[in-house]
C-alpha positions as CSV (number, residue, x, y, z in Angstrom):
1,X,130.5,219.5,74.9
2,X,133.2,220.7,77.4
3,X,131.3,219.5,80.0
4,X,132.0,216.0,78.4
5,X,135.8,216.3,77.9
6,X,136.3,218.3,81.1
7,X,134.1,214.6,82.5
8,X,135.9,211.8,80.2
9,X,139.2,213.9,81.4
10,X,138.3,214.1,84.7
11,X,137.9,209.8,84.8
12,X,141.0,209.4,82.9
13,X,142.4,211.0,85.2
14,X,141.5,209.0,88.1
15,X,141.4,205.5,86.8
16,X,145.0,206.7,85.7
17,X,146.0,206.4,89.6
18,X,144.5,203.7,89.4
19,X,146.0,200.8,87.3
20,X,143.5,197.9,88.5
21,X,140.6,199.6,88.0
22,X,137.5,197.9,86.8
23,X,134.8,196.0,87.2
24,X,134.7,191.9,86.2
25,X,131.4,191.5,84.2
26,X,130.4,188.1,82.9
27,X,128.5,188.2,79.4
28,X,127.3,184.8,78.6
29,X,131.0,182.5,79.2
30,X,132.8,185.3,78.5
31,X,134.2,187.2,81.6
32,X,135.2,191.0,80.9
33,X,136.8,193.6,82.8
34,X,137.3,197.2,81.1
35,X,140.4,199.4,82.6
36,X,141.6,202.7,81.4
37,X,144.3,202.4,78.1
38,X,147.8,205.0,78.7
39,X,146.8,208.4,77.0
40,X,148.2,208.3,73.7
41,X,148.2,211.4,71.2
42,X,146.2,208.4,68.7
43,X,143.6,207.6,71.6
44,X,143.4,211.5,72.7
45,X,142.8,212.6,68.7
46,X,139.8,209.4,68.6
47,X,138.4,211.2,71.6
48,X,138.1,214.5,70.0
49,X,136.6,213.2,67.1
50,X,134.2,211.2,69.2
51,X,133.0,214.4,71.0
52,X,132.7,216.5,67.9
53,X,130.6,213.9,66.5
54,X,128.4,213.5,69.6
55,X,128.4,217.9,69.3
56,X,127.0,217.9,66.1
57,X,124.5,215.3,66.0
58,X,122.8,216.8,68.7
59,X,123.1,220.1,67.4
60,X,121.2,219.0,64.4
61,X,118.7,216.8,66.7
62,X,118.3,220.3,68.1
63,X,117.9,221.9,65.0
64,X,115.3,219.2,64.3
65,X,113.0,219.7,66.8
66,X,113.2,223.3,66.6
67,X,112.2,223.1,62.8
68,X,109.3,220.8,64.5
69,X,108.3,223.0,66.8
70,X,107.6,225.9,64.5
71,X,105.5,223.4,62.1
72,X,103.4,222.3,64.6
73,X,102.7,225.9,66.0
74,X,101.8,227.1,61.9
């Protein structure tokens, strides 16, 4: 999962210089455009969470198809 932070870090950081980034996308009559929030120790602590979530489900999709694996080959 570093590889992810060192990623979502490594954007942040340059959308950061950045203050106009993003892209206009039209959804039905509704116009969007998504650009990076200030880093806040809130926003920074929802990240963390969100990457030890995505670490441990698929550790245990990991574990799951290991646990597969072995049935099938018994």
């Amino acid at each position: 999962m570093v590889l992810m932070q060192d990623a979502s870090e490594c954007m942040h950081e340059s959308m950061q210089d950045t203050p106009e980034f993003g892209v206009s996308e039209r959804v039905g009559n509704i116009t969007m455009k998504v650009r990076a929030a200030p880093r806040t120790p809130e926003n920074q602590a929802r990240w963390d969470r969100r990457h030890e979530a995505m670490a441990a489900w698929l550790l245990a999709q990991w574990e799951r198809e290991q646990l597969r694996r072995i049935a099938e080959s018994n």
